[in-house]
C-alpha positions in Angstrom: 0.0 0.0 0.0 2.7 2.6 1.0 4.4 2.3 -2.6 0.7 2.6 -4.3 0.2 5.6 -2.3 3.5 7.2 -3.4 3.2 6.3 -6.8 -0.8 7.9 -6.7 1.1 11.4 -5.0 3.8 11.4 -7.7 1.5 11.5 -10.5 -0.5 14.1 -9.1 2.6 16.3 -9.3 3.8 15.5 -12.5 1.7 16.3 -15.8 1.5 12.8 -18.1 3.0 15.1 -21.3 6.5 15.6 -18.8 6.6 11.8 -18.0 5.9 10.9 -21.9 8.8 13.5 -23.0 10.6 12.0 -20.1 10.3 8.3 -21.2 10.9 9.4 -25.1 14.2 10.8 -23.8 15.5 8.1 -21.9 14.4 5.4 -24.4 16.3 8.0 -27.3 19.8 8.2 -25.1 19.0 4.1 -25.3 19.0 3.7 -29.0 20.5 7.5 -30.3 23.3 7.9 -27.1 23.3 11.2 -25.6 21.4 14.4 -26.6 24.8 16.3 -26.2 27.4 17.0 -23.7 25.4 15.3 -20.8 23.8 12.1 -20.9 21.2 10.2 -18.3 22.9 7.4 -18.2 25.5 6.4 -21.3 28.7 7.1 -21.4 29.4 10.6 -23.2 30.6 9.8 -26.7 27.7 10.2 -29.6 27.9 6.6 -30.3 27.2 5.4 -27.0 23.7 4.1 -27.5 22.4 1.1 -29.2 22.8 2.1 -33.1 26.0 3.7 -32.4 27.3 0.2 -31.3 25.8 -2.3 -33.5 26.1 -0.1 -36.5 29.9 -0.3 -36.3 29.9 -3.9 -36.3 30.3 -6.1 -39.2 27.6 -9.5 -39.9 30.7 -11.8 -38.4 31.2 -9.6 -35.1 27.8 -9.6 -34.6 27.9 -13.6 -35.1 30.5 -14.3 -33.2 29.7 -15.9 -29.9 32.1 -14.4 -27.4 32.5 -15.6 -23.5 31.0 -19.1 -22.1 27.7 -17.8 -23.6 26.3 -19.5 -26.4 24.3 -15.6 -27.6 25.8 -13.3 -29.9 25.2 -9.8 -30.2 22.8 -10.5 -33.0 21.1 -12.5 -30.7 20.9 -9.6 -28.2 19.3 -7.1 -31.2 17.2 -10.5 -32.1 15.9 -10.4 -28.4 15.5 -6.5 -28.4 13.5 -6.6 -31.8 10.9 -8.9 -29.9 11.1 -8.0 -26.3 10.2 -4.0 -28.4 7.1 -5.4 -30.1 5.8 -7.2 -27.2 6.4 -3.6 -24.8 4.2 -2.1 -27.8 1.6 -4.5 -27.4 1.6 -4.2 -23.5 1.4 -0.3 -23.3 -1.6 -0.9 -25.9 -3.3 -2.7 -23.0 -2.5 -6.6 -24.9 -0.5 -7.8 -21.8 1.1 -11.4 -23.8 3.4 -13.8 -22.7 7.1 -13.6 -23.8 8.6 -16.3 -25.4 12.5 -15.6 -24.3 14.2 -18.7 -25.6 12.9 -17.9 -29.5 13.7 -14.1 -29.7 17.4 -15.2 -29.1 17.9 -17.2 -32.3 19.5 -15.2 -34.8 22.1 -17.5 -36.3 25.0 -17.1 -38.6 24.4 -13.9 -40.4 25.7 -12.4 -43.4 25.9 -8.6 -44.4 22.1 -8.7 -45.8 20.9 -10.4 -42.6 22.5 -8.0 -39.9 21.7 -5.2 -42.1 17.8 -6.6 -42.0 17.9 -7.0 -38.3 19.3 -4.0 -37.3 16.7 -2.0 -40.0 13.8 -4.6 -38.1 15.1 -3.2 -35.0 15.5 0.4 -35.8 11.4 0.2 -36.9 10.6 -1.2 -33.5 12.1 1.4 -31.8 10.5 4.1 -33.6 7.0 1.8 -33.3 7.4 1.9 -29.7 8.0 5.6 -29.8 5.4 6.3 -31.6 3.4 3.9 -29.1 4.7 5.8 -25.8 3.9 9.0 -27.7 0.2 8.8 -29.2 -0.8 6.4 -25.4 -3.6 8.0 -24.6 -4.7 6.4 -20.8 -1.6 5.7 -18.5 -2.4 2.8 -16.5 -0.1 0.7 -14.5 0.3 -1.5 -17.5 1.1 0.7 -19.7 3.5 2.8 -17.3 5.5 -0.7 -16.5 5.4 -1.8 -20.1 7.1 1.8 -21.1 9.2 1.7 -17.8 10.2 -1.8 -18.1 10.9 -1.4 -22.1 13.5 1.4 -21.0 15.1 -0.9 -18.5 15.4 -3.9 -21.0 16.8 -2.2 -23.5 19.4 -0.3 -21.3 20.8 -3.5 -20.0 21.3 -5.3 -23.7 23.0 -2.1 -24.2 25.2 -2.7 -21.6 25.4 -6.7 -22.3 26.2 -5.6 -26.1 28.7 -3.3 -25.0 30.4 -5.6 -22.3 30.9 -8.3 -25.0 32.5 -6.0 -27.3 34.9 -4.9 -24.8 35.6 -8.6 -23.5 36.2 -9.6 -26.9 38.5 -7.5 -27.6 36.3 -5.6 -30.6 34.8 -2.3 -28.6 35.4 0.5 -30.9 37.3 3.6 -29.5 37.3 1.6 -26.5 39.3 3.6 -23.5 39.5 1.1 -20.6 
């Protein structure tokens, strides 16, 4: 009860257009990096978010399983591509099931593949922009499937990211 009534006080204080723009922010550092010389949460550099880091890769990086792991970075922008059209559905009220264990397989890929993927992945972001943007009733569901859309893809960002520097392949890497 004493989280419900926080979260009812906090929304009374805060108009539903500042927590949209806030979400569409957040969710754009994600994918875009930062807005400029500050960021919410990525590192600096322009390239820091999700396109930044997979666009510099080539169809073999992506493929190559690095670590004890048996995914791939494809296999994390596989997941994301999913995991995005399911948070669209659940802001939309359609609360589904996930099926985890099939959004991971992505396979070998060659150029034409990882360019498809990362173009399907690019339209699901700007879907679920588009979704967070035009919502017109923010219920819990649709505040934790924005929310929990933001968290998701700010830890693949971070698993993508990690892999890259473990293996060696993290462009303009400064450790």
């Amino acid at each position: 009860w004493a989280t419900r009534r926080y979260f009812d006080v906090m929304m009374t204080s805060v108009s539903t257009e500042t927590i949209v723009t806030q979400f569409v922010r957040v969710l754009r550092e994600a994918f875009d990096g930062p807005p400029g010389p500050w960021s919410y949460f990525t590192d600096k550099d322009s390239q820091a978010g999700v396109f930044g880091t997979i666009d510099r890769l080539s169809a073999a990086e992506a493929s190559r399983k690095i670590g004890s792991s048996a995914t791939t970075i494809a296999g994390h922008v596989r997941h994301l591509v999913s995991s995005l059209a399911i948070s669209i559905r659940w802001i939309r009220g359609e609360l589904v099931v996930r099926d985890r264990h099939q959004s991971w397989t992505a396979g070998e890929l060659d150029a034409a593949g990882w360019s498809a993927l990362r173009a399907s992945l690019r339209r699901e972001y700007a879907s679920l922009v588009t979704a967070i943007q035009s919502q017109g009733t923010w219920d819990e569901d649709a505040i934790g499937g924005a929310m929990g859309a933001i968290a998701h893809v700010a830890y693949h960002l971070g698993a993508i990211r990690q892999r890259l520097a473990v293996g060696g392949t993290m462009p303009g890497d400064q450790r």
